[in-house]
C-alpha positions as semicolon CSV with decimal commas, in nm:
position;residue;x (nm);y (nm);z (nm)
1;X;8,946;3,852;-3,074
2;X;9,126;4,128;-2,872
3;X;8,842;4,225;-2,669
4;X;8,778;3,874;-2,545
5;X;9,140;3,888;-2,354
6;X;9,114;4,290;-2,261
7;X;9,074;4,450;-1,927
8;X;8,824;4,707;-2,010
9;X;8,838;5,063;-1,796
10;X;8,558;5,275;-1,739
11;X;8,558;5,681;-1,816
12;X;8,268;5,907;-1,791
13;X;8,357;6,194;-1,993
14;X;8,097;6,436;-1,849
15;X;8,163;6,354;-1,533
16;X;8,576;6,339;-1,531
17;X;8,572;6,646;-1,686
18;X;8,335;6,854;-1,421
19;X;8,080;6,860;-1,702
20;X;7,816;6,730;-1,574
21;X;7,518;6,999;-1,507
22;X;7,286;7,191;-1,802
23;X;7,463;7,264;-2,099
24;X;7,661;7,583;-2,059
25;X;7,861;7,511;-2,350
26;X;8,150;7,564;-2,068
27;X;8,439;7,346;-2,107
28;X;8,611;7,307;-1,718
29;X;8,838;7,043;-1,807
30;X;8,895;6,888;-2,141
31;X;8,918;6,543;-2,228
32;X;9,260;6,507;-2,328
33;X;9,335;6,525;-1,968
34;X;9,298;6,185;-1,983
35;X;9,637;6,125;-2,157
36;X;9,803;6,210;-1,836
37;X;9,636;5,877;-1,689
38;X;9,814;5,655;-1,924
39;X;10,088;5,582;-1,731
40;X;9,792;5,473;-1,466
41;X;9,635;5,272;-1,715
42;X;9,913;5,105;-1,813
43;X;10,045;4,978;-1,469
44;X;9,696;4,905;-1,404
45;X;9,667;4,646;-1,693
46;X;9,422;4,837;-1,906
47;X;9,373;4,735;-2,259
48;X;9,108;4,889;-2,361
49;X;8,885;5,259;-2,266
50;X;8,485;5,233;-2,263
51;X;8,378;5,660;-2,276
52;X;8,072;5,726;-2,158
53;X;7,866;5,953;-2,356
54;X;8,103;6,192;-2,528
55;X;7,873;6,384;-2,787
56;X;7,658;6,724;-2,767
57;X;7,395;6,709;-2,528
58;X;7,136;6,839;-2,298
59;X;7,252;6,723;-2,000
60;X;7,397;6,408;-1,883
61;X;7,554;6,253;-2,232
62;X;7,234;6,007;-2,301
63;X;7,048;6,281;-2,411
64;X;7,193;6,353;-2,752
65;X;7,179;6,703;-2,935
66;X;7,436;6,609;-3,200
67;X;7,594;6,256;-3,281
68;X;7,889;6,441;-3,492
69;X;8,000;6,690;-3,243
70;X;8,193;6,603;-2,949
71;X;8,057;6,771;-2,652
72;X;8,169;7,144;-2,598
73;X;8,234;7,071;-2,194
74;X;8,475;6,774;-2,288
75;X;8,640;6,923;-2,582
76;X;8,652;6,925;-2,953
77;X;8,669;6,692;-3,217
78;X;9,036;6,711;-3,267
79;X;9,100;6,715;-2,894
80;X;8,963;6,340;-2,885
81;X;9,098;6,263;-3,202
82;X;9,434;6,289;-3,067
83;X;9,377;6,162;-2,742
84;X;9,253;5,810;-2,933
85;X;9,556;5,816;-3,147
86;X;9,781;5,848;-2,779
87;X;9,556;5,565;-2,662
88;X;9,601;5,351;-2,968
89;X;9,987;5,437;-2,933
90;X;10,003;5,320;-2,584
91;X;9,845;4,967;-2,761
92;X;9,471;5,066;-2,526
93;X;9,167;5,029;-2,750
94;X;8,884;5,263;-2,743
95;X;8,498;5,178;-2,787
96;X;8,250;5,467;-2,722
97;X;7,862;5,495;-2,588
98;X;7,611;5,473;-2,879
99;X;7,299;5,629;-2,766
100;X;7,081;5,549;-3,066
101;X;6,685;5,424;-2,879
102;X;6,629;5,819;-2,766
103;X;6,769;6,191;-2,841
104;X;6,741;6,475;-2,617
105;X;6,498;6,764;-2,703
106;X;6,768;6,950;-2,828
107;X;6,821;6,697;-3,102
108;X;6,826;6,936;-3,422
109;X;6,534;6,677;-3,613
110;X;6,312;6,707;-3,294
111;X;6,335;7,046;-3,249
112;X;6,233;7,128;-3,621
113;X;5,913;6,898;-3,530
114;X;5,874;7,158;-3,230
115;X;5,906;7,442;-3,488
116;X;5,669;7,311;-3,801
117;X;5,488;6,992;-3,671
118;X;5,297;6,823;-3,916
119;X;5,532;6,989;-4,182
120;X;5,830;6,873;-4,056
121;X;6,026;6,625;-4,271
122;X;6,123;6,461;-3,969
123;X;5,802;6,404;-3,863
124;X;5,845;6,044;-3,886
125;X;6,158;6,015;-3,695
126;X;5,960;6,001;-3,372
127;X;5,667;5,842;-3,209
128;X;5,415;6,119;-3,243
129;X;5,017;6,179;-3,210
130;X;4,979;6,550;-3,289
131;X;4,626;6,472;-3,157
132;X;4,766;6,477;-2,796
133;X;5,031;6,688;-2,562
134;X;5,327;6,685;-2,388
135;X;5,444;6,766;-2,077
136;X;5,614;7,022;-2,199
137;X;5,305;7,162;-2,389
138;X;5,465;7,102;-2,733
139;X;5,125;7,068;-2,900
140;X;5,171;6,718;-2,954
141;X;5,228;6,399;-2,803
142;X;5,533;6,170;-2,844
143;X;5,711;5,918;-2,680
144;X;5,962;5,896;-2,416
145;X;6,217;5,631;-2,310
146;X;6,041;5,493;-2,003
147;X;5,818;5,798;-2,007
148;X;6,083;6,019;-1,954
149;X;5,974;6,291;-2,218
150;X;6,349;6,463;-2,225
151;X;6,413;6,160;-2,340
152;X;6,273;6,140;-2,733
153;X;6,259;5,809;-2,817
154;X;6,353;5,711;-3,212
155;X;6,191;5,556;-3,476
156;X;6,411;5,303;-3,545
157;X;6,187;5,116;-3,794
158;X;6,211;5,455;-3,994
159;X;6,496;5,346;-4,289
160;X;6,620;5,721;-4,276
161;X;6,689;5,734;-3,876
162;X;6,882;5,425;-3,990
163;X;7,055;5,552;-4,272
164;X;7,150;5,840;-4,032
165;X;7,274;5,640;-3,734
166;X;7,471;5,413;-3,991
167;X;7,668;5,722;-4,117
168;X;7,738;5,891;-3,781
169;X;7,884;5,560;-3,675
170;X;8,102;5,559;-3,972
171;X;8,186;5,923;-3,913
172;X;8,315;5,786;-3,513
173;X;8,493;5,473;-3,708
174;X;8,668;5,751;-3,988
175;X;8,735;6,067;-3,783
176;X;8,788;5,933;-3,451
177;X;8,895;5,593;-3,547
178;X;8,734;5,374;-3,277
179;X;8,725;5,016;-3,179
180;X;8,401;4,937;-3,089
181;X;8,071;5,068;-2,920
182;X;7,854;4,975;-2,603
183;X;7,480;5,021;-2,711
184;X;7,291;5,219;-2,427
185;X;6,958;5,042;-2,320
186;X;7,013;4,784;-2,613
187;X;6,748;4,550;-2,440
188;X;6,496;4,825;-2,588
189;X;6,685;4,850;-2,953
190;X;6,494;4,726;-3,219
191;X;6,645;4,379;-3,336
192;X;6,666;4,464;-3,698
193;X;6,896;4,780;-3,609
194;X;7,125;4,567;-3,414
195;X;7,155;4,316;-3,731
196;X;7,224;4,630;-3,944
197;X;7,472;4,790;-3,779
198;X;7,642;4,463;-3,722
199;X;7,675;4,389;-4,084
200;X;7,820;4,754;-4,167
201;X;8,010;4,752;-3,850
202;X;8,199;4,442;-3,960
203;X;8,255;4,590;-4,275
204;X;8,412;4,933;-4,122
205;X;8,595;4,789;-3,933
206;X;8,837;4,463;-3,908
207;X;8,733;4,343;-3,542
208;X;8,495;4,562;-3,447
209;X;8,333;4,535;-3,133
210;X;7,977;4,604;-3,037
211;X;7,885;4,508;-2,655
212;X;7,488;4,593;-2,537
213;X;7,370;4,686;-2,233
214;X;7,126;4,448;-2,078
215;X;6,997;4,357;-1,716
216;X;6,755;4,058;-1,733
217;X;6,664;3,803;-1,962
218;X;6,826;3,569;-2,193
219;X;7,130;3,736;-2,362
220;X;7,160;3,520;-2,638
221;X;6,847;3,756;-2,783
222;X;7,100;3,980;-2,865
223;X;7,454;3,817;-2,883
224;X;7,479;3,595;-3,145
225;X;7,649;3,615;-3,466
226;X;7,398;3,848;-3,657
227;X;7,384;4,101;-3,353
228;X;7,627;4,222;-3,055
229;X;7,931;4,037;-2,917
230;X;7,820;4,065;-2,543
231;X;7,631;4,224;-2,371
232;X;7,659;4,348;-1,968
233;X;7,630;4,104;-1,706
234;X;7,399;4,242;-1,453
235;X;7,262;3,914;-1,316
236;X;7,598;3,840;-1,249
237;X;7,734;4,176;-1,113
238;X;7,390;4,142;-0,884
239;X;7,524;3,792;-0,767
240;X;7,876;3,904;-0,692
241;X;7,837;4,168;-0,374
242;X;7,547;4,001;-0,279
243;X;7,704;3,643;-0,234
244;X;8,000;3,885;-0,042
245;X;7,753;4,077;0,149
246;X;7,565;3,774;0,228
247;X;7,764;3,520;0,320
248;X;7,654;3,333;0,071
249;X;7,856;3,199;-0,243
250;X;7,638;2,976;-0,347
251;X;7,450;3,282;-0,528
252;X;7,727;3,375;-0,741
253;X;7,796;3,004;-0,769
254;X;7,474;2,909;-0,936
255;X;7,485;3,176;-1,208
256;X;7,801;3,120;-1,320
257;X;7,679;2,730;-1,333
258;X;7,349;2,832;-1,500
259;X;7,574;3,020;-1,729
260;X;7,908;2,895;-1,800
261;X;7,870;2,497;-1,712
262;X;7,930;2,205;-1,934
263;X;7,553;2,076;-1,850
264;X;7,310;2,108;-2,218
265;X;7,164;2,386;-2,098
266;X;7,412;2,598;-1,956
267;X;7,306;2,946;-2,145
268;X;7,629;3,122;-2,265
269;X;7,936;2,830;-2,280
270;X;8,200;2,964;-2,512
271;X;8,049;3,353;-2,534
272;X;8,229;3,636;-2,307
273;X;7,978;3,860;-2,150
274;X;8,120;4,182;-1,997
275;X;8,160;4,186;-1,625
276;X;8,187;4,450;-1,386
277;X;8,176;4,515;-1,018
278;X;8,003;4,900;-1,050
279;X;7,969;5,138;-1,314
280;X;7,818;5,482;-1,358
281;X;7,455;5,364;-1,320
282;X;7,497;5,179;-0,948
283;X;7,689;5,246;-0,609
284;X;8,047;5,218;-0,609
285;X;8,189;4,798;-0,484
286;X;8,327;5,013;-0,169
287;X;8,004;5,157;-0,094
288;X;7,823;4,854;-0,141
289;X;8,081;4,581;0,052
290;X;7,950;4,515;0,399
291;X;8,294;4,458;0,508
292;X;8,585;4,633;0,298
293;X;8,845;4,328;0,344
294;X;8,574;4,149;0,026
295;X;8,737;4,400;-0,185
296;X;9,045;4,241;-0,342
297;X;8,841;3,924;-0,303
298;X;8,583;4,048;-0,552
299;X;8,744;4,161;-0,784
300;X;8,982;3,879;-0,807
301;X;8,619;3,664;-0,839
302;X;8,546;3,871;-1,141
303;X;8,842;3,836;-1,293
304;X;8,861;3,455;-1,280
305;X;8,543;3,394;-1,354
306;X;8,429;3,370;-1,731
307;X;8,380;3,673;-1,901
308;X;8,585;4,022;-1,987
309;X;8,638;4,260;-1,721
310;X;8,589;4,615;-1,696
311;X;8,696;4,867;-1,398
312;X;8,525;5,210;-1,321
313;X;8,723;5,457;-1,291
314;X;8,795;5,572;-0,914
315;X;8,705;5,241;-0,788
316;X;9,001;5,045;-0,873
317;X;9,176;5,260;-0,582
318;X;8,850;5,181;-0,337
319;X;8,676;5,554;-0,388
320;X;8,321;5,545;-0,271
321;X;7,945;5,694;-0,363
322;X;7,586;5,582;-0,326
323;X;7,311;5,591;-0,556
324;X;7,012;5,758;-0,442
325;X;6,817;6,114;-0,429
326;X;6,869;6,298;-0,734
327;X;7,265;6,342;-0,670
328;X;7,354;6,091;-0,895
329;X;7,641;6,285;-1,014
330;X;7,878;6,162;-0,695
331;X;7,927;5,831;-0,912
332;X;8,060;5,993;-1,158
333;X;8,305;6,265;-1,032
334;X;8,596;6,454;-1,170
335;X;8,905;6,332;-0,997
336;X;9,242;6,542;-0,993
337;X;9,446;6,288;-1,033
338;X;9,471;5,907;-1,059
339;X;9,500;5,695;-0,736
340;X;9,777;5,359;-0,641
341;X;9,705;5,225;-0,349
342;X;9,670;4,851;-0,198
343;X;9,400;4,801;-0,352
344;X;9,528;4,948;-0,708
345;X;9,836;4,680;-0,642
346;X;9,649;4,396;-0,592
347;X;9,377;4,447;-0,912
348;X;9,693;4,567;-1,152
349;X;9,869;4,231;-1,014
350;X;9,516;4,004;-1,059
351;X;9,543;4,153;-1,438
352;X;9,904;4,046;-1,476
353;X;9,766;3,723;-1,426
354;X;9,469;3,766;-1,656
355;X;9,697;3,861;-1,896
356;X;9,926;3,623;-1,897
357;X;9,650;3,304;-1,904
358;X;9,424;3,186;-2,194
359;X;9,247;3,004;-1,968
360;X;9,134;3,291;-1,795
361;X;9,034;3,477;-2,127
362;X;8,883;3,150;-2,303
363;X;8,881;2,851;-2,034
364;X;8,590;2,642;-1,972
365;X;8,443;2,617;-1,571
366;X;8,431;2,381;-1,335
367;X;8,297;2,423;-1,034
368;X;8,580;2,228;-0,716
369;X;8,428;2,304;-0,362
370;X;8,157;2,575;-0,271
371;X;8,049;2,685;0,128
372;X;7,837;2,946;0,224
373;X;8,222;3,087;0,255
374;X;8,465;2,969;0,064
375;X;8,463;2,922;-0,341
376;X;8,697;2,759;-0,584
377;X;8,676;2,654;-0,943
378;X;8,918;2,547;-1,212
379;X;8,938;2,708;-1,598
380;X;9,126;2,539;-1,872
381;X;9,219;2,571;-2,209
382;X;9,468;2,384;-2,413
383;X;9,622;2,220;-2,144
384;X;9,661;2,523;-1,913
385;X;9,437;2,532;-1,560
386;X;9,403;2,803;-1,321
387;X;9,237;2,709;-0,973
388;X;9,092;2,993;-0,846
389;X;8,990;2,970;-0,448
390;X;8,827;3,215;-0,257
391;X;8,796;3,266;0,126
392;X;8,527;3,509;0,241
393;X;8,567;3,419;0,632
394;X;8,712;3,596;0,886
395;X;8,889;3,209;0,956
396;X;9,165;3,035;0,787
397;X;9,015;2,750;0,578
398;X;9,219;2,479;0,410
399;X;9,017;2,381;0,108
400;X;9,084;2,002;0,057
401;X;9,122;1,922;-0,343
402;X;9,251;1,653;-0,587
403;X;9,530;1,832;-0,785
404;X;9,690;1,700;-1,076
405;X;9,985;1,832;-0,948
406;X;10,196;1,876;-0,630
407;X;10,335;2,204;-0,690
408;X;10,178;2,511;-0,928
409;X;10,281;2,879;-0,969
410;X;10,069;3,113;-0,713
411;X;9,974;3,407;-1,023
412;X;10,002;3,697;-0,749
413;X;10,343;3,591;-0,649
414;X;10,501;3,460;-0,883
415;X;10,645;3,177;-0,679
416;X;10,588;2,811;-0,660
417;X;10,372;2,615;-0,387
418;X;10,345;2,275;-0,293
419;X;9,980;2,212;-0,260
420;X;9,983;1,830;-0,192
421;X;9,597;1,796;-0,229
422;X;9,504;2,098;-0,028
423;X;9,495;2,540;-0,084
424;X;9,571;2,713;0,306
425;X;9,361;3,004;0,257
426;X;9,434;3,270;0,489
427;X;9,091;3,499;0,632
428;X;8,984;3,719;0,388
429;X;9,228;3,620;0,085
430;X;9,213;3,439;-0,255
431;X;9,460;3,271;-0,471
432;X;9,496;3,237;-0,832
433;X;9,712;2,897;-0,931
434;X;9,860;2,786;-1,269
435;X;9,868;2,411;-1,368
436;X;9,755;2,254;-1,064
């Protein structure tokens, strides 16, 4: 499918477009600025844009007031309808947030609850005891996501909230013409909603693609052919600064074993979970990198490893911001303009490579020599190998291998080495090999 050989690219719509505060209802920049980062996209090797939150909101986007109505400090409907269509000219898919466990207070079905209680007909869209309170003194008690009360979780075993989610997603799939949607939180989604919208997303849509956010557990609860396509990789974006950070590849090394070897019970052999380095939720690679020469290194780690890559916008040119305090806004800033740098060079040339391999897309693993420093592993598919090698050390290593070949194409160059049974790995460097 196309998204299991796309290079996905982060946007936070709130955020990119100075939006990101109460609800004024104050557009500062609009959306469609975005078209003037094509060109950026493009050299960068993006196939594909994942939007944040881009609907009507309270606040931060994953508070929803309206799932129809693009958010009035973005834009307007029509200004992202014709920014997808200049995405989908430029051959870059689009998938957008669906925010569908919670609502913000604002939500219009809430608020009539606030306004007639027991007599509203949507009543029975929330959790609610109207023998208890809020913390907000609505005369009533309901439930928030993670007891966050601005936060109004849905009743998602409620065939009407259904119905209604169902339809806005076909409004996104008719009006805006999308590709696909992450699912916010969908570790908390009930499992019978995922299996629904699969089965109407696959019918709205040839190729549709529906990826789910998840941090820990088994993601095979939730990708599998009656449910999502992948889900987010958090134990292995965990494992990849940490094995950087601490000298220690042997972290990264053992999930991707645990969950893309050939041994039985290897957990997700042949399904493409979607990678990442940062994203809007966690400090930004550069802020988080112990030593900044790990930076190309890690990213061309999550490229070659199994899986489909995304990029956060900003960070592919080395910007940096920490979590923490309740500024989390700095990871998710409104740039002027679009960055090339080193850095930029060397990701945009790793994707050249990406692009231009199946077995990077769809290639099994093999693990060839692990240190505490150094990493390299082999993907195939239909004949074609890569040999990825990574050197985390301050020291040249030569990483001693049996090749199947003498010479093989160096991805990043372009040019043809003679290996002779053994990679000379420069400090701080990795190489990405064809047919070795």
């Amino acid at each position: 499918m196309w998204y299991d050989e796309a290079v996905f690219y982060q946007v936070y719509p709130l955020g990119f477009c100075d939006g990101l505060r109460d609800n004024d209802g104050v557009m500062r920049r609009c959306i469609s600025e975005l078209e003037g980062w094509i060109p950026h996209l493009k050299k960068t090797g993006v196939d594909a844009v994942y939007f944040s939150p881009l609907f009507e909101s309270d606040y931060h986007g994953y508070d929803t007031r309206d799932y129809r109505l693009i958010d009035k400090r973005i834009g307007t409907n029509d200004d992202f309808v014709r920014l997808v269509k200049t995405l989908h000219n430029n051959e870059i898919k689009v998938i957008i947030d669906g925010v569908f466990n919670h609502v913000g207070r604002g939500f219009f079905a809430f608020k009539d609850v606030c306004l007639k209680k027991w007599e509203s007909q949507y009543k029975d869209w929330f959790n609610i005891n109207f023998d208890g309170d809020s913390p907000y003194n609505d005369g009533f008690w309901y439930e928030g996501w993670e007891g966050y009360y601005n936060l109004v979780k849905l009743n998602l075993n409620n065939p009407e909230v259904v119905d209604y989610l169902i339809e806005s997603v076909r409004g996104w799939i008719n009006e805006f013409d999308i590709d696909g949607i992450r699912l916010d939180v969908a570790y908390c989604l009930n499992r019978g909603f995922m299996k629904r919208l699969r089965y109407e997303t696959d019918r709205m849509k040839k190729d549709f693609f529906l990826v789910g956010e998840m941090l820990h557990g088994d993601y095979n609860q939730i990708v599998n052919d009656e449910m999502l396509h992948s889900a987010t990789n958090y134990e292995c974006y965990k494992g990849l600064y940490s094995s950087f950070n601490s000298m220690n590849m042997f972290e990264i090394a053992h999930s991707i074993e645990r969950q893309y070897g050939k041994e039985p019970w290897c957990l997700y052999t042949g399904k493409h979970l979607f990678t990442f380095v940062d994203n809007h939720d966690v400090s930004r690679i550069a802020s988080v990198l112990n030593v900044k020469e790990h930076l190309p290194l890690i990213y061309a780690l999550m490229f070659g490893m199994p899986g489909i890559p995304c990029i956060y916008y900003g960070s592919e040119w080395g910007s940096e911001a920490v979590k923490g305090g309740d500024n989390d806004n700095i990871l998710r800033p409104a740039f002027d303009k679009p960055e090339y740098n080193e850095l930029t060079e060397t990701i945009s040339n790793i994707s050249r490579a990406y692009h231009g391999c199946r077995a990077l897309c769809y290639g099994d693993y093999t693990k060839k020599l692990l240190t505490n420093r150094q990493y390299v592993f082999k993907r195939e598919c239909d004949g074609e190998k890569i040999l990825v090698a990574i050197n985390a050390d301050n020291n040249p290593y030569t990483a001693y291998l049996d090749t199947e070949c003498a010479t093989a194409v160096n991805l990043i160059t372009g040019e043809s080495e003679d290996l002779s049974g053994k990679i000379e790995l420069p400090a701080y460097s990795f190489r990405i090999y064809k047919n070795i």
